[in-house]
N, C-alpha and C positions, 0 to 999 in steps of 0.2 A: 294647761301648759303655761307658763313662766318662764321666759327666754332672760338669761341673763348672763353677765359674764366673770371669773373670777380672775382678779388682778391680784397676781403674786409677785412685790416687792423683791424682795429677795431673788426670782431672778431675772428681773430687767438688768440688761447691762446698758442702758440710755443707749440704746444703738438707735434709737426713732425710725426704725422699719413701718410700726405701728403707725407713725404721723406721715412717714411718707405715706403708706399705702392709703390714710385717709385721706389725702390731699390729691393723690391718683385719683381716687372715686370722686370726688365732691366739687373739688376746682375746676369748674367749668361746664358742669353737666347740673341742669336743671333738671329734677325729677317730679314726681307724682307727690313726693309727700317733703320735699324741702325745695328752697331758691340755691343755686350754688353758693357752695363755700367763696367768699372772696381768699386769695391765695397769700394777705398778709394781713396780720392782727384778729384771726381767729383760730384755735386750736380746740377741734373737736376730741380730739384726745390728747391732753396737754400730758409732756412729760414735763414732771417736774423735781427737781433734781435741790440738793442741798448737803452742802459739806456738814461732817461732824466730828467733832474732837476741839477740845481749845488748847492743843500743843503738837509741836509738829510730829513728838515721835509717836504719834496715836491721831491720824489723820483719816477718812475717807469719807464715803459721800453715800448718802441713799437717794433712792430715784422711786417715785409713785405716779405712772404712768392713769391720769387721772379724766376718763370721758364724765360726760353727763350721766349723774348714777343710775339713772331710768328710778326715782323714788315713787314708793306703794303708793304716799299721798304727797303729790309734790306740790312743793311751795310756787311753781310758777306756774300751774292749771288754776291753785286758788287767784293769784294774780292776775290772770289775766280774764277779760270777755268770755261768754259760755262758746264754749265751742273754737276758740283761738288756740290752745292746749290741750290736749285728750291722751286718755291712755289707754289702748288697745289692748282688748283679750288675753293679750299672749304676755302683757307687761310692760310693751313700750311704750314708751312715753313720746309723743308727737308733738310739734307746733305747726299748727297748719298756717300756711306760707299766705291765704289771704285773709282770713281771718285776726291774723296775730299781728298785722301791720299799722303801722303808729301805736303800739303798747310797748314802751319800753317798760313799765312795769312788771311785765316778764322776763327779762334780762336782770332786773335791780334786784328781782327779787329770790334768785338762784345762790341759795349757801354759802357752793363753792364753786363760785365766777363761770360755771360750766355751758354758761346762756351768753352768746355773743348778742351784741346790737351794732346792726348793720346800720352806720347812718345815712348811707345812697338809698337804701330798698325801703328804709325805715322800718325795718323787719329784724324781730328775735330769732334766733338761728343758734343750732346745735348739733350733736351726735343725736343719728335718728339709729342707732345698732345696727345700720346699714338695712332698714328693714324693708327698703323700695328691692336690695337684691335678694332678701328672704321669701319674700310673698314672688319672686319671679321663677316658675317652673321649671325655666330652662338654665338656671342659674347652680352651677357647685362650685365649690371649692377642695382645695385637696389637703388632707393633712398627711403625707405619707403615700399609703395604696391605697388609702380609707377617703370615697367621696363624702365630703359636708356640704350644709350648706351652713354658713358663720359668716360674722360682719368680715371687713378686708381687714380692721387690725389684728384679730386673731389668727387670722390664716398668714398674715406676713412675718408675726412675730418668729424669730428661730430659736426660742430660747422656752417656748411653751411657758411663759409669763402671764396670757391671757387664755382662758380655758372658756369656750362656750358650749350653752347646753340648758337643758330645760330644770328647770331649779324644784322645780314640784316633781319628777324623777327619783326617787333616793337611788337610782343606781345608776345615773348618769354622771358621763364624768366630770361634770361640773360639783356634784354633791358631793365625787370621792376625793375630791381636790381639796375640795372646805372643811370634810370632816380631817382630815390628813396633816391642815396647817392650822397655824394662829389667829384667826377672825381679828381684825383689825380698822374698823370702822374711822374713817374722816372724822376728825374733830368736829367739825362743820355740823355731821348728819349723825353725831351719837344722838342714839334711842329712836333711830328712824331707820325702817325697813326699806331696802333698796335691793334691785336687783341686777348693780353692781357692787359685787362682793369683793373689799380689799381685803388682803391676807400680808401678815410678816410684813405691816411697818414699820419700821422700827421706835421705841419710845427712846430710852438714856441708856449708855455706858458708863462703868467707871473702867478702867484700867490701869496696869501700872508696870514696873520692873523690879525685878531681883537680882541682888549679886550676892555673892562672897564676901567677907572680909577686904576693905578696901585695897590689901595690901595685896590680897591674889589675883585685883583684876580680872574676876570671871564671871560671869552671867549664874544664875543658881538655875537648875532644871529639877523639875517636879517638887517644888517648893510649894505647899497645901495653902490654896487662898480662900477663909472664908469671909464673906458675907453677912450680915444683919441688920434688919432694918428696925431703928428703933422704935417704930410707933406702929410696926402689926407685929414684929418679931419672926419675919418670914425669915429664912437661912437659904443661900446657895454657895457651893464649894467649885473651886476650880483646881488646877495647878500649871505652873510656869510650863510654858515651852521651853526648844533647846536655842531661843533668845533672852532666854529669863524671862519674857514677858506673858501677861498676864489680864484677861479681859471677862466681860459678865456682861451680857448685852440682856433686855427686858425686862431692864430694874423700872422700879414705880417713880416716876415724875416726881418730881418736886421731895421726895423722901431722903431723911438721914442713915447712913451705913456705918455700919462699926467693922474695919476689917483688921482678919488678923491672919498672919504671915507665919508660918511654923515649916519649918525642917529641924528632923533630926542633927542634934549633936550643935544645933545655934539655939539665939533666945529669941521668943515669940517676939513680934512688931506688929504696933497695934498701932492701929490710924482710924482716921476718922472723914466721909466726905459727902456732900449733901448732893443726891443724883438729879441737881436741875438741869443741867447740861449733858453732853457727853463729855466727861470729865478723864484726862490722864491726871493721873493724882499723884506719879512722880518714880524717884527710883530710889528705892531705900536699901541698904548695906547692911546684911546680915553680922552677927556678931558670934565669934564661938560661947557656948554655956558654960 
């Protein structure tokens, strides 16, 4: 067994149910296998949150609600004293509370910042997958009519964003969740197995707008957009909505696009823009052929 959780991007709505419920369990209740969460400047499951678009008419924000990834071989068990860090059976990953005290080198040495350092207790402190209430008998939680037993961010979430469940399962529904979305691993932790599995982060956009002939003032609807990128030659096609606009979300980082704009009875428009950013790339005015 392999206990791990899937975080699906796409549908957090930064409601921080998940961080309340973690700060309910942890603020102020010492346990077996961690010291309490202090209740300001540590975030066991940090939501984190970042605008995207560099123009106002093509704005919004993604959110990666991001615990400690519980990693196969984590960089802060190599860091730390034998026996200060350990990863249990089932795949959590622990800091044992007296063992681990004065190493900050376990905290400095987590990817992505997921390892607080408590400087009162002089203690590394994280998300333990709430596994003091996993190993307790008398402990469930509810998803529904369906009794579990799952960390508190999972069961708080209302938006089914975080899926927990035994990962060595293929029919568990942690694994029908992953095979179903886009594998999206932390920059941080590419090529390192974790079992915290992000799903639909987002990489770049480009988008844009279409109209008519300037002089009809009208948005163009179902106006064919395609796509190409010059240096694999991959293609994706969209068309305008009934705002004329226009979008292609999981383009390749740092790649150039050759796009072209075709409706019947106008002449093709051809542009060009490099997907480092989420880019709106503008509105361009059809022309009759």
């Amino acid at each position: 067994m392999r206990l791990g959780i899937a975080v699906d991007s796409r549908m957090c709505m930064a409601c921080y149910c998940c961080y309340t419920a973690c700060k309910d369990e942890h603020c102020g209740y010492d346990t077996a296998l961690s010291k309490a969460q202090p209740m300001m400047g540590q975030f066991w499951i940090d939501v984190r949150e970042w605008e995207r678009g560099n123009n106002s008419r093509r704005i919004k924000t993604a959110t990666v609600p991001t615990p400690c990834s519980h990693c196969q071989d984590p960089a802060c068990m190599k860091a730390g004293a034998p026996g200060a860090v350990y990863k249990r059976p089932d795949g959590i990953v622990i800091i044992d509370p007296e063992k681990a005290k004065g190493q900050k080198a376990i905290a400095d040495a987590c990817p992505i910042g997921a390892v607080y350092w408590n400087e009162e207790l002089q203690l590394p402190q994280k998300c333990t997958m709430c596994a003091e209430l996993l190993d307790d008998p008398n402990y469930l939680s509810y998803l529904g009519d369906e009794k579990l037993k799952m960390p508190r961010c999972v069961e708080a979430c209302p938006n089914q964003a975080l899926i927990f469940g035994d990962l060595d399962d293929p029919n568990s529904a942690i694994n029908k969740k992953i095979a179903e979305n886009r594998v999206t691993q932390l920059e941080a932790l590419k090529g390192q197995e974790t079992n915290v599995i992000h799903l639909n982060i987002p990489t770049v956009f480009l988008a844009g707008t279409v109209y008519y002939p300037k002089e009809e003032e009208e948005v163009a609807i179902g106006a064919k957009v395609k796509l190409t990128c010059r240096e694999t030659g991959a293609t994706v096609e969209t068309e305008t909505n009934y705002f004329g606009d226009w979008e292609v979300e999981w383009l390749d980082k740092g790649k150039n696009y050759d796009i072209v704009i075709e409706m019947k009875g106008y002449k093709p428009v051809k542009l060009s823009a490099l997907a480092d950013i989420d880019r709106y790339v503008g509105e361009v005015y059809l022309e009759k052929a």
